[in-house]
ZAMARGU-4260 file (C-alpha; in steps of 0.2 Angstrom, whole numbers, plus 5000, padded with zeros to 4 digits):
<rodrens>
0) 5094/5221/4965 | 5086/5206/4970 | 5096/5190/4974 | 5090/5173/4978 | 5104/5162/4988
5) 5102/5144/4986 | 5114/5135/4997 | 5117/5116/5003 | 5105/5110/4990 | 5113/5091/4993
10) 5105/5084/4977 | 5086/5087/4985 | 5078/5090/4968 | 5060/5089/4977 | 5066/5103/4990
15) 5074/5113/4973 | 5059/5113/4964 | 5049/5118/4979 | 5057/5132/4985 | 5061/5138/4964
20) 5039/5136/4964 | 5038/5147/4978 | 5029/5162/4972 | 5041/5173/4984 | 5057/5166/4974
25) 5051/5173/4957 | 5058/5189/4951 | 5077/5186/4957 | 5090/5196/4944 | 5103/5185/4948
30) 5102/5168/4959 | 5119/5162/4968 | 5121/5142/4971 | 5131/5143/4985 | 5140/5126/4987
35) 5134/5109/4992 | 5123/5107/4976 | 5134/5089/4977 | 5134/5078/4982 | 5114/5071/4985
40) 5105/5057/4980 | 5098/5067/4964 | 5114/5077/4960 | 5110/5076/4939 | 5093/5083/4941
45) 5099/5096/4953 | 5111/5103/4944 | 5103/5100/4927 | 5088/5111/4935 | 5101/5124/4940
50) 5110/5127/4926 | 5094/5130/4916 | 5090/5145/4927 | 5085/5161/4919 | 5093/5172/4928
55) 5111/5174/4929 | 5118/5163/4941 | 5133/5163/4949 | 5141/5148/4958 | 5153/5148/4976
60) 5163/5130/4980 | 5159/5121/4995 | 5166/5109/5000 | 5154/5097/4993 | 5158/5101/4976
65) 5177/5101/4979 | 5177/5084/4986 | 5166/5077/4974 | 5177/5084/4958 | 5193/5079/4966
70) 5188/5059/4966 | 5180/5061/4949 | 5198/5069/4943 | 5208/5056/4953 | 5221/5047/4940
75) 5216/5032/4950 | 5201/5025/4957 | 5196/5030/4974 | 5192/5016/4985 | 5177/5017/4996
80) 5182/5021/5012 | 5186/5006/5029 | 5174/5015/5040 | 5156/5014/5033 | 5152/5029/5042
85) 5161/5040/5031 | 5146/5047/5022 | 5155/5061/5016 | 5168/5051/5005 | 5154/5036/5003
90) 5141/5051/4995 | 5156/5060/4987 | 5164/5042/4977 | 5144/5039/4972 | 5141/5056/4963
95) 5158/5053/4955 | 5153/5037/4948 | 5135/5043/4941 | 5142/5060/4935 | 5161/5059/4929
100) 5173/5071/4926 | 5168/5081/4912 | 5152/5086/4922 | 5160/5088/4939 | 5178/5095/4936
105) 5172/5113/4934 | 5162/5113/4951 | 5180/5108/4958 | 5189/5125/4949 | 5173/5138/4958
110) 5180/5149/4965 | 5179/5151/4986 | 5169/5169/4988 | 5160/5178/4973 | 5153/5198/4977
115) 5138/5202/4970 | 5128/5219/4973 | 5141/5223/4989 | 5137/5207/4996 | 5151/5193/4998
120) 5145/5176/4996 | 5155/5161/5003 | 5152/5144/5007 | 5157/5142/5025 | 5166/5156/5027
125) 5178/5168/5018 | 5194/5159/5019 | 5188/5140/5019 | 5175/5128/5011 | 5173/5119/5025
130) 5174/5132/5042 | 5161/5126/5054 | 5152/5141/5066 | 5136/5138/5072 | 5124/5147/5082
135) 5132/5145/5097 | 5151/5147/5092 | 5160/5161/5102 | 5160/5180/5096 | 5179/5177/5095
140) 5179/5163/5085 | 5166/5173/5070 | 5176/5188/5073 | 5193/5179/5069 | 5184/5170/5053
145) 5180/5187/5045 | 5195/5197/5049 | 5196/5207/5036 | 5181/5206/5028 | 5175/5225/5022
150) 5158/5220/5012 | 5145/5228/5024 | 5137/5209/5022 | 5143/5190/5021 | 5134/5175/5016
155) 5139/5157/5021 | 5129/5141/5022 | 5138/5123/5028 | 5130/5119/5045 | 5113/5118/5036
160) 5104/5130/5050 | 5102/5148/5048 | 5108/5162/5057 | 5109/5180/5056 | 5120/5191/5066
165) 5131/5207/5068 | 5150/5202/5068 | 5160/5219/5073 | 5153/5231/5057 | 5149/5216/5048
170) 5133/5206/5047 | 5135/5188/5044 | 5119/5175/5038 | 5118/5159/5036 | 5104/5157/5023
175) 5103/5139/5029 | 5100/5123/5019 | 5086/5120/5003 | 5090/5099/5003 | 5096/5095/5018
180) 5089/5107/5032 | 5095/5105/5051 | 5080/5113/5057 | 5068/5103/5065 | 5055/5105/5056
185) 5060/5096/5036 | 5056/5114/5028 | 5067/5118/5012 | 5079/5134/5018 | 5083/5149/5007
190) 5088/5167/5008 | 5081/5183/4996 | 5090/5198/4998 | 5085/5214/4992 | 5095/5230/4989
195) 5107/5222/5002 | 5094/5217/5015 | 5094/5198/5018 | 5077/5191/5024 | 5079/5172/5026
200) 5065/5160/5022 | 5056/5145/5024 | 5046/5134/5012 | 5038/5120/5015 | 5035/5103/5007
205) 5031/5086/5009 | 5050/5082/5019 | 5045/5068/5027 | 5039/5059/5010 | 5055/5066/5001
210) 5066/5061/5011 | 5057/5041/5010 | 5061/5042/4991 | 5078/5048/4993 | 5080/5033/5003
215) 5069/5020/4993 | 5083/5025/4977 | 5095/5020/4990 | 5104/5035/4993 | 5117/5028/5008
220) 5118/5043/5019 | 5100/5034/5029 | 5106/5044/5043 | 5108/5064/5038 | 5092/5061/5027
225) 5081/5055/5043 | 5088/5067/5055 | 5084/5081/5042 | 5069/5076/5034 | 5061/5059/5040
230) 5063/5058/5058 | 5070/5078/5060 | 5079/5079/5075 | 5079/5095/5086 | 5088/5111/5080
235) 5100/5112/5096 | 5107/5093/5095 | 5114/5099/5078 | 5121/5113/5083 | 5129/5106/5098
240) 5135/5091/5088 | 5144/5104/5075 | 5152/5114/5090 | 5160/5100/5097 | 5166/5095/5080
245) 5173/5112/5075 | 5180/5114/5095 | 5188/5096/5094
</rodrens>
């Protein structure tokens, strides 16, 4: 079976249609969306462009999606957040506004883990939407997060940078981020996985000019789209950042 995982997509509909032109992409029987489709600057067109997919897709909740259909459910009005550098309530309240409930309440009900073919499919890890473990998190720390876990692999996304690695009988990858990629380099993230094997990819685009339109619609979060796609900033300051956040 051949399976393309499209995860942290972050309403980047320039990075989606890339890496969905990608000649290596075509042929998938089943596509998985998993998590942080939402929110993003372009979250209608990304998810209007996901839904019409040909193959059969299946969908995992991250936390994107979770806070998003929350506010858009609220019985009141959210407020926008004291502290302006709350980006993730800021982008959340703004996609909730353009999209509304009826659109956004069923990404809220996704369920946390979907398996296809043997292979488990999550968003940042099996238990929680929102786990961080980056590249550099201690083997205690991955092994504690998939206790239990029998599929032979697991597929996350969340901190945007992918990763690939053997956690006791289990190999864990992070097939990285199409929209909003913490790389280094701007290019669109993605995973293909065939009979079971996982071979993470790469597709490149024109980031840097994507990223100034997202910004020229006035997206709010200036500072996640310069540091992934404008000005990218090195890989390891990411990763670091994350750590301390998930170590705090």
């Amino acid at each position: 079976m051949r399976i393309l995982a499209l995860y942290d997509v972050h309403g980047n509909i320039e990075a989606l249609d890339a890496v969905l032109a990608d000649p290596r992409a075509a042929g998938a029987d089943a596509v998985v969306v998993g998590g942080d489709a939402v929110p993003g600057p372009f979250a209608r067109e990304v998810l209007d462009r996901l839904e019409a997919l040909a193959a059969p897709t299946h969908w995992v909740r991250g936390n994107g999606e979770r806070e998003v259909a929350a506010i858009a459910t609220a019985a009141e009005p959210v407020p926008e957040p004291d502290d302006p550098e709350d980006m993730a309530t800021i982008t959340a309240i703004a996609n909730a506004r353009a999209l509304g409930a009826e659109r956004l309440a069923p990404l809220g009900a996704l369920p946390l883990t979907v398996e296809l073919d043997g292979v488990l499919f999550c968003h940042a890890t099996p238990r929680s939407d929102e786990e961080i473990l980056t590249r550099i998190s201690a083997p205690e720390r991955f092994a504690d997060a998939l206790a239990g876990v029998t599929a032979p692999l697991v597929v996350a996304g969340h901190t945007h940078q992918q990763d690939d690695r053997r956690v006791g009988a289990v190999r864990f990858v992070n097939a990285g981020s199409v929209g909003l990629p913490y790389e280094g380099d701007g290019g669109a993230r993605w995973l293909w996985i065939e009979d079971g094997e996982p071979q993470l990819r790469v597709t490149e685009y024109d980031h840097a000019g994507a990223g100034r339109r997202i910004l020229e619609a006035g997206w709010p979060d200036a500072r996640s789209t310069e540091a992934a796609m404008t000005e990218p900033l090195a890989a390891t300051v990411i990763t670091e950042l994350f750590e301390e956040r998930a170590t705090a």
